[in-house]
C-alpha positions in Angstrom: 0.6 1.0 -44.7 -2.0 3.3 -46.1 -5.1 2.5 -46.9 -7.5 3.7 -49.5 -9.1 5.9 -46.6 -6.2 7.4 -45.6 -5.2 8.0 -49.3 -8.6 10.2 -50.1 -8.3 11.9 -46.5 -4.8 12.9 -47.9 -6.0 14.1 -50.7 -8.7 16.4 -49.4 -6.7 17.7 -46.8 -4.3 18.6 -49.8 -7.2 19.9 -51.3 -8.1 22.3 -48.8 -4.7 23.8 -47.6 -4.4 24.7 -51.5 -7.7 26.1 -51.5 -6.7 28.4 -48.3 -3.3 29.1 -49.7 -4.2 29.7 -52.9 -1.7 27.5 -54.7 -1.7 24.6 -57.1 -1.6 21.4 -55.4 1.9 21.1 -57.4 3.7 23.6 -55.5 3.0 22.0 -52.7 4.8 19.0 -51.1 4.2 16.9 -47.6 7.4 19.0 -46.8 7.0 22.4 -47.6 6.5 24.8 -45.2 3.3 27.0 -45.1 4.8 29.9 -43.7 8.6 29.6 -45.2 8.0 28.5 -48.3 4.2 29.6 -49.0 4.0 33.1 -47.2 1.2 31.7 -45.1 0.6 33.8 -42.1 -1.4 33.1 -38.8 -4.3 34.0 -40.4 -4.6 31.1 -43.0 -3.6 28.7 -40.9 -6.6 29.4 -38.2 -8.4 29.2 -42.0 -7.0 26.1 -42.5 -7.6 24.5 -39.3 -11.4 25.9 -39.3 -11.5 23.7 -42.6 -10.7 20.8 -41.9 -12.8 21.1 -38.7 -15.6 21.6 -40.9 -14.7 19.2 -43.8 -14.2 15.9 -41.1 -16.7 17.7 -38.7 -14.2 17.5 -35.6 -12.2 19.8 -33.2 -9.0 20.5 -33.3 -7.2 22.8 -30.8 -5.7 25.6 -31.9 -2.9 24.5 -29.7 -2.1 22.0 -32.8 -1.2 25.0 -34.9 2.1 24.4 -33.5 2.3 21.5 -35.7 0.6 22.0 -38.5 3.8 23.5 -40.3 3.7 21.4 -43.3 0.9 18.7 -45.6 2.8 16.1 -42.9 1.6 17.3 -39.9 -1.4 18.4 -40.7 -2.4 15.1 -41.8 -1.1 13.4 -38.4 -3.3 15.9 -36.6 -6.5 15.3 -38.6 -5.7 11.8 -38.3 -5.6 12.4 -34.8 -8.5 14.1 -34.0 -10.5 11.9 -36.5 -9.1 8.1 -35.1 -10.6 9.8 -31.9 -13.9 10.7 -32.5 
């Protein structure tokens, strides 16, 4: 079930990979991929990660890159690192 916490962290997570990819938050789904279907390189997604580190002021390994293909699994790694902290 999501909550209303997990709804807003959604949303700014959104937020912030649009920001770094430079897209409208309509061309992006919780499916599309970054690289694939967005052009992102390596480069934005270390930018990405570093924002979301900063926005929900934890660490996340850059071994989670791996991961973070798509709006899905960046949000189970945020979710991650921030259920932790």
């Amino acid at each position: 079930m999501t909550t209303a916490i997990d709804t807003a962290r959604m949303a700014r997570i959104k937020e912030i990979v649009c920001d770094v990819l430079e897209l409208e938050e309509s061309e992006v789904t919780d499916t599309s991929l970054f690289s694939e279907d967005h052009d992102a390189d390596s480069l934005r997604a270390i930018e990405i990660l570093a924002s979301l580190e900063k926005a929900f002021g934890v660490v996340i390994d850059q071994s989670e890159l791996t991961r973070m293909v798509n709006l899905n699994g960046v949000y189970e790694v945020v979710t991650e690192a921030v259920d932790v902290r």
